[in-house]
C-alpha distance (Angstrom), angle and dihedral (degrees) to the residues before:
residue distance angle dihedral
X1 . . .
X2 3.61 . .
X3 4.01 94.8 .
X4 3.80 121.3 149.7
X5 3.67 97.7 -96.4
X6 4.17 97.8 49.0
X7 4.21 80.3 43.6
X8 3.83 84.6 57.6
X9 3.74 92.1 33.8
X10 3.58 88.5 44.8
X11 4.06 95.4 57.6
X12 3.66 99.4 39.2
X13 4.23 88.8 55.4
X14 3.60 91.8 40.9
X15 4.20 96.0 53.3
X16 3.91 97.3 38.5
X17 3.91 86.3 50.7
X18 4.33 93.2 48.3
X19 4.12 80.7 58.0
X20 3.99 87.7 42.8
X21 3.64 90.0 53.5
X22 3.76 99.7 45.8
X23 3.93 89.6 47.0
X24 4.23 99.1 73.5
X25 3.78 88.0 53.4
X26 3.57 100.5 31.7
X27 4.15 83.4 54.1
X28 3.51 102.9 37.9
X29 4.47 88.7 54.9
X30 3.69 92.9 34.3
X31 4.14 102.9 41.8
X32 3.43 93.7 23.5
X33 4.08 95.3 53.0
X34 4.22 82.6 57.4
X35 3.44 105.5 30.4
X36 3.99 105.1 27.7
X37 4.31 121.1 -135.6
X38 3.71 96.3 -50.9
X39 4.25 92.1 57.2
X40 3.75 85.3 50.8
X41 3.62 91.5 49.9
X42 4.06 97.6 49.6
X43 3.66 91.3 44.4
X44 4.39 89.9 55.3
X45 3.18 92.2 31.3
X46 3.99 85.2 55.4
X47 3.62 99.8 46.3
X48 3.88 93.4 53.6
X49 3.73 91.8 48.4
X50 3.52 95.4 57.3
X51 3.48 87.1 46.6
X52 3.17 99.0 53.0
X53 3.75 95.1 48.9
X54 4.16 97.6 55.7
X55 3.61 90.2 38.2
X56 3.44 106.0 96.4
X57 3.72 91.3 38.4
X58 3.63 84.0 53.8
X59 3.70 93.4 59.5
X60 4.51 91.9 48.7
X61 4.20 81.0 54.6
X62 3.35 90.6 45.1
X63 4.08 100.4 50.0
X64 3.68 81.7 43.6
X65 4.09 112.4 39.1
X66 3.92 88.1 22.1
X67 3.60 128.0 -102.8
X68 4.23 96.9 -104.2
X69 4.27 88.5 58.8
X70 4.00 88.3 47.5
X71 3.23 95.7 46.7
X72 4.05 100.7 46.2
X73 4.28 86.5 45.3
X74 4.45 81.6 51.7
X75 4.17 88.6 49.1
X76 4.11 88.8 49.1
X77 3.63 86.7 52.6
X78 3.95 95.7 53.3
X79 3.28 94.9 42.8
X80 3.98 84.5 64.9
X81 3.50 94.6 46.4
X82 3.43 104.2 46.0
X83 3.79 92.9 45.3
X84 3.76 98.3 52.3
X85 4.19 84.7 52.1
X86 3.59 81.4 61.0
X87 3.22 94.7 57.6
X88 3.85 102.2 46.0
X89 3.68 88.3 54.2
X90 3.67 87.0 62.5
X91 3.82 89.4 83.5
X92 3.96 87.7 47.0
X93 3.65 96.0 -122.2
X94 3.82 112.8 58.1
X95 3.98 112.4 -162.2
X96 4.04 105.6 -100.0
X97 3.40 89.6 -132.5
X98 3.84 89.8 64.2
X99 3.95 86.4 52.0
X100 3.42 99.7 56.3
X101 3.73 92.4 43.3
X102 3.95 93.5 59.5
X103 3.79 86.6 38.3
X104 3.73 93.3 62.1
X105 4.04 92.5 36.7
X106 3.71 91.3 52.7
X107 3.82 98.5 43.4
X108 3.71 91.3 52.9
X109 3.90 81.1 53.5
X110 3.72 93.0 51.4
X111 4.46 82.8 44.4
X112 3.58 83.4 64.8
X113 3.43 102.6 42.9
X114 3.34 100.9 35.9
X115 4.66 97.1 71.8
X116 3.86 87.2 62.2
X117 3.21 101.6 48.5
X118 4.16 99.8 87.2
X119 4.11 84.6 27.1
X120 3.87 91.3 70.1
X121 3.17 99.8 50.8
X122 3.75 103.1 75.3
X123 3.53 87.0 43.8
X124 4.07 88.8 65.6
X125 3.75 107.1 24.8
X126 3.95 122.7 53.1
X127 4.12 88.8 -151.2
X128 3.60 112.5 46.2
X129 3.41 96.7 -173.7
X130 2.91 102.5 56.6
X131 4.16 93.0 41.4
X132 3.43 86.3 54.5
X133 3.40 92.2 48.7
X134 3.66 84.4 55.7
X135 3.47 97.1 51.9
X136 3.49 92.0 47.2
X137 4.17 90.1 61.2
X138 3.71 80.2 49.9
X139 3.51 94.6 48.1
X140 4.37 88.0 51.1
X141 3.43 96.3 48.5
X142 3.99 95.7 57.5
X143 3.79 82.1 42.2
X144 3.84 82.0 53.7
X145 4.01 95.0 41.2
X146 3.87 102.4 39.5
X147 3.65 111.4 48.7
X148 3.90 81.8 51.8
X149 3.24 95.5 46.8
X150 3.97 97.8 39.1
X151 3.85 85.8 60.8
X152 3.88 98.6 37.5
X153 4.19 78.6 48.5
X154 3.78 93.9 43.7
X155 3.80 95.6 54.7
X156 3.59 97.2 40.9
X157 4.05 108.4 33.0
X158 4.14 96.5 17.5
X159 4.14 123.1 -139.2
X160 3.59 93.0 -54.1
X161 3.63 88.2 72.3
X162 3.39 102.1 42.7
X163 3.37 101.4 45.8
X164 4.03 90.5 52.9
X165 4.27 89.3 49.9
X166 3.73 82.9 57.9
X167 4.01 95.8 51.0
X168 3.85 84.8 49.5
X169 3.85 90.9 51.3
X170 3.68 82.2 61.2
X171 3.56 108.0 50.7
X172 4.02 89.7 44.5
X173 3.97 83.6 56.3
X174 3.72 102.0 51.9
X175 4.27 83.0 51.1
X176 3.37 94.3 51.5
X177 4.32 85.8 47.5
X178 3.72 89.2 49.3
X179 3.97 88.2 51.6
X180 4.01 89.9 63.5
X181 3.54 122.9 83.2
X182 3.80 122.3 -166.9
X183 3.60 121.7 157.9
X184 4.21 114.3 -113.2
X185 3.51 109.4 -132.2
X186 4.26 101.4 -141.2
X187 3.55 120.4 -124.9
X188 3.57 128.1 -141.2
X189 3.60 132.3 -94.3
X190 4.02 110.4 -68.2
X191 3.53 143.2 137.7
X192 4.11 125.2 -114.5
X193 3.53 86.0 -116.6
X194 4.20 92.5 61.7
X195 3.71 94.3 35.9
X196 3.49 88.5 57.0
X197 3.84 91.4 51.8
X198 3.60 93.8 44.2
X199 3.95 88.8 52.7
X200 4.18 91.5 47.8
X201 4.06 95.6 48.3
X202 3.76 84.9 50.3
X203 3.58 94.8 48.0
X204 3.74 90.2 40.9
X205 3.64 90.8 47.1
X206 3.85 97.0 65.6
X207 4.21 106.6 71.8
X208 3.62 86.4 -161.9
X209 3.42 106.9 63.1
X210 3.91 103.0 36.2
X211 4.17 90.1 47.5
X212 3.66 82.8 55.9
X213 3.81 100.3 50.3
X214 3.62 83.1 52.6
X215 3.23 96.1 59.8
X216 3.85 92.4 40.9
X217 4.63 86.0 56.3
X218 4.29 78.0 70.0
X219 4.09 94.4 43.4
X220 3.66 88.7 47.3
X221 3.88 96.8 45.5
X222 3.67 95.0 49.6
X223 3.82 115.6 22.1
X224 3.65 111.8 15.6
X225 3.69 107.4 31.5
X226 4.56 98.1 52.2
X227 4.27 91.7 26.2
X228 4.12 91.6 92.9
X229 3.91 97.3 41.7
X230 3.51 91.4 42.3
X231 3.67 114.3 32.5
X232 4.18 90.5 45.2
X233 3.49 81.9 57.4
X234 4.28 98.3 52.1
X235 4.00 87.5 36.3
X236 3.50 108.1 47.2
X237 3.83 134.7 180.0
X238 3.84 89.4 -0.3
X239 3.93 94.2 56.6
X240 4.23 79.2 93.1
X241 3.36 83.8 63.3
X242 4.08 105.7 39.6
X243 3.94 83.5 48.1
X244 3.95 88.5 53.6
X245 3.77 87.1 51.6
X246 3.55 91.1 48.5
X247 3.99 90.6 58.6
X248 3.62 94.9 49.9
X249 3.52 92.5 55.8
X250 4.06 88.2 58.6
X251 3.68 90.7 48.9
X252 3.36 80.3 62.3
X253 3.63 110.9 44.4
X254 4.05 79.7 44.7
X255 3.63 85.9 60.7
X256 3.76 96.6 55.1
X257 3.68 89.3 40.3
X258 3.79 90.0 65.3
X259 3.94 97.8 64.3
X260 4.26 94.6 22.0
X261 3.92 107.7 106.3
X262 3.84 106.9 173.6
X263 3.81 113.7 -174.0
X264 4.08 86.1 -134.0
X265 3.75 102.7 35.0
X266 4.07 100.7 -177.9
X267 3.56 92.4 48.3
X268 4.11 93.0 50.7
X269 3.90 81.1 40.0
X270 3.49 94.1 56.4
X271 4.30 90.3 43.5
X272 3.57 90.1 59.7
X273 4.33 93.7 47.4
X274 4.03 78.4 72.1
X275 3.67 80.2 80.6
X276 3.40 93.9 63.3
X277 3.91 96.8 77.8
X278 3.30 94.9 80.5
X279 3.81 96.7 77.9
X280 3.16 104.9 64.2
X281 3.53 101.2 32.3
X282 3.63 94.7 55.7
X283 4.21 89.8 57.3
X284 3.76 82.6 40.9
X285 4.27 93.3 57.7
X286 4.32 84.9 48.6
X287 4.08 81.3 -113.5
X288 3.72 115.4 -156.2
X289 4.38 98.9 -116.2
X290 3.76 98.2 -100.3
X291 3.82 88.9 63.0
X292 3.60 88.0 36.3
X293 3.75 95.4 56.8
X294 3.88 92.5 44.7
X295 3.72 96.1 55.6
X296 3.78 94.6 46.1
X297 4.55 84.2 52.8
X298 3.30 83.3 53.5
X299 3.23 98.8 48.9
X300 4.21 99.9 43.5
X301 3.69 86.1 48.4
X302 4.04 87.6 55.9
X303 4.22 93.1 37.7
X304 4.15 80.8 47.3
X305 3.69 93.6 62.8
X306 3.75 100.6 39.5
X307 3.59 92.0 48.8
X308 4.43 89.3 52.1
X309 3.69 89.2 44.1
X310 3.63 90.4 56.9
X311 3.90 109.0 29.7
X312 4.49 80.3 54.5
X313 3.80 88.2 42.3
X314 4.06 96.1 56.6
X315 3.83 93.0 31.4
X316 4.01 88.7 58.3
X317 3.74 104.6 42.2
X318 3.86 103.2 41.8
X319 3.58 121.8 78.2
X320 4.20 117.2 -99.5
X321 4.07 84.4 -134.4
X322 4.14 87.8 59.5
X323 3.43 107.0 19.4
X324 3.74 101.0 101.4
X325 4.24 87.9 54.4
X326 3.56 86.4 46.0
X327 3.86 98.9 53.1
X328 3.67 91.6 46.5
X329 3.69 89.3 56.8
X330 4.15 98.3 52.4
X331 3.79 86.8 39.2
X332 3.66 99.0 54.6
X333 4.03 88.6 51.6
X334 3.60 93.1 42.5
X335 3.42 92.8 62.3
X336 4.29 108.0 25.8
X337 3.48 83.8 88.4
X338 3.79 95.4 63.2
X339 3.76 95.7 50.0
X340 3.78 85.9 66.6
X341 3.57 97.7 36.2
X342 4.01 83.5 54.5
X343 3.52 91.7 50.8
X344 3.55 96.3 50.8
X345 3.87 87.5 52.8
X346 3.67 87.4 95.8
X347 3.87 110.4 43.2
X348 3.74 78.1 46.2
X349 3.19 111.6 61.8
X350 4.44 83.2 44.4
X351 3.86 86.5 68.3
X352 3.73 105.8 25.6
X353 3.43 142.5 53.9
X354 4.25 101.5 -108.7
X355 4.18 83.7 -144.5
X356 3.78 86.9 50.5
X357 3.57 98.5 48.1
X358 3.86 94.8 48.3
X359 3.92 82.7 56.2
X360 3.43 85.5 65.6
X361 3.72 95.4 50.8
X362 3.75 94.6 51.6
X363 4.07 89.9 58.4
X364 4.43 81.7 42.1
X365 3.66 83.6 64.6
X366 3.71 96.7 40.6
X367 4.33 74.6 56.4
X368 3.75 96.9 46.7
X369 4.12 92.5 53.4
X370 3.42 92.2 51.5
X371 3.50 99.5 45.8
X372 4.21 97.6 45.8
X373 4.30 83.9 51.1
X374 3.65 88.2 48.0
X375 3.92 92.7 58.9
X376 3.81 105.5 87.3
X377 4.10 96.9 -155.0
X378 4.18 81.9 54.1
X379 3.95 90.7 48.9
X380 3.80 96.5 38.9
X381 4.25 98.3 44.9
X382 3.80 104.0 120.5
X383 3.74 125.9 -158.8
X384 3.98 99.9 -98.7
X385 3.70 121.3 70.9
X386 4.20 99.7 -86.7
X387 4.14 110.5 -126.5
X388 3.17 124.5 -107.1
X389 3.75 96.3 22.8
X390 3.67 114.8 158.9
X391 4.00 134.9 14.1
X392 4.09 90.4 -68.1
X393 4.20 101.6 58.8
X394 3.47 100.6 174.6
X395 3.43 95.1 43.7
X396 3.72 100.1 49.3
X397 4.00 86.4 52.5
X398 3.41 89.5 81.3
X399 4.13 101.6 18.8
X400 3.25 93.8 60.3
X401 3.46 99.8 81.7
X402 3.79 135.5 80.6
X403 4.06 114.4 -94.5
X404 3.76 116.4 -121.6
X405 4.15 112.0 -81.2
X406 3.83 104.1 -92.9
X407 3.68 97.2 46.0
């Protein structure tokens, strides 16, 4: 697995997601000292909308252009973003305005970047799962590293600092994406307008994956999308901490996603998510940290093995000639509900109790398990890439499976 190009791939995902991970809590101290829960809400809520907007535009470009060139032009663009942020926060106060500017500018980055994310890696592992099981570990450990550090960074250097870490994070990512080389295969002559069609009647084609992005509109309304604003806000200064424990539970649950092989992977996926009550019903119950910490392990750990499960799931069973437009679809309704859950944060948290409300998302999750092991395409999915999946059958017999590592 470890070739040169998932090495390169490898570094570039681990580095931009270090900055990801220091961003929530760098935000939710920084904005939210200025501009109180409701600012940190609109500012989210803001970034995923733009996101969610360019997204499946991103994923046409992407099938097209390749997803390595979109993605390094989407890193240049943060790195712009994130270091004029820094730079406001020089005078302590920067203008709001100026905040929700960069916030839209860089989540239409992350819209772009965002659809070839799961596409490349078949393109530089032979075994997704178990590169994206990889990843995943990575993925924990900065989730481990940079709320820790965003707070340790954030009490001793301020937002300035922060802010300019996570433009660097950036610019060492869109390096390490100009380092890979995997060969584009071109598509044929189209319009935007019919490669977004052909992208939508292949995501529409697969039961499985749009019953689950259903499901996910509710998880991202009521869990998800208001947990940062609000439970930073009922935590405190040890929400560094509780984040930190929440990424060592995913390097974990990345660990035993590596050698796991269920026969039905969504459905053991989906088993596991049951885990994932425990975080917000531990800040819910006003838990003294130690339990605090412990239910948000358990709860990476489960989040860590839904999230393999899945990523392997799509990046086996769609087409390589598609898959880009096809990921941009499931990822813009995966997370549209938790732009408006974010932007509720505020109003909220005016007319309910935050510790009440994440009461309610602990039984919502309860809900969502239930629901994904009640769909019988979620339960049934197999390992291998089913026949006959999508409009084309005889073509997805032999699309459907990942191209060698190198291609």
């Amino acid at each position: 697995m470890w070739t040169r190009n998932f090495i390169f791939y490898f570094g570039a995902r681990t580095i931009s997601l270090l900055g990801d991970a220091m961003m929530p809590v760098a935000s939710a101290l920084a904005i939210g000292k200025v501009y109180g829960i409701a600012g940190v809400g609109y500012v989210l809520a803001l970034w995923t909308t733009s996101a969610v907007l360019v997204m499946v535009f991103g994923g046409v470009v992407a099938d097209r252009i390749g997803a390595r060139r979109l993605m390094i032009g989407a890193d240049v663009i943060r790195v712009v973003t994130q270091g004029v942020v820094a730079v406001a926060f020089l005078d302590g106060a920067p203008p709001y305005a100026l905040l929700l500017v960069t916030a839209f500018l860089s989540g239409t980055a992350a819209g772009l970047f965002e659809p070839g994310v799961n596409g490349m890696v078949p393109l530089v592992s032979r075994d997704p799962q178990r590169a994206n099981a990889t990843l995943k570990i990575a993925e924990a450990v900065t989730h481990l590293a940079g709320p820790a550090l965003a707070g340790v960074l954030m009490v001793v250097a301020g937002p300035v600092f922060v802010y300019a870490v996570d433009a660097a994070t950036f610019l060492v990512s869109g390096v390490c994406l100009l380092l890979v080389r995997v060969t584009v295969p071109k598509p044929g002559p189209s319009d935007v307008l019919s490669d977004l069609r052909r992208g939508w009647e292949e995501f529409k084609a697969r039961s499985w994956m749009w019953s689950v992005i259903l499901v996910w509109v509710f998880w991202g309304v009521l869990v998800v999308g208001p947990y940062v604003p609000l439970s930073s806000q009922v935590i405190g200064d040890d929400y560094g901490w509780v984040m930190a424990a929440l990424g060592l539970g995913t390097v974990l649950g990345g660990l035993v996603a590596i050698r796991l092989r269920p026969r039905r992977p969504l459905a053991a996926g989906a088993m596991a998510l049951s885990g994932y009550v425990a975080v917000p019903l531990t800040v819910a119950l006003g838990s003294p940290l130690p339990l605090l910490m412990a239910g948000h392990l358990l709860g990476g750990c489960a989040l860590a093995l839904w999230s393999v499960m899945w990523s392997t799931s799509v990046q086996t069973q769609v087409a390589p000639d598609v898959v880009n437009r096809v990921n941009a679809y499931q990822v813009a309704g995966s997370v549209a509900g938790m732009a408006v859950g974010q932007a509720l944060a505020g109003p909220v948290a005016a007319l309910v109790d935050p510790r009440d409300f994440l009461l309610g998302s602990a039984l919502v999750t309860v809900g969502v398990v239930a629901a994904l092991l009640l769909i019988r395409p979620v339960r049934r999915l197999g390992r291998e890439p089913r026949e006959g999946a999508g409009p084309d059958r005889r073509a997805l017999r032999t699309l459907d499976r990942p191209p060698p590592a190198g291609r």
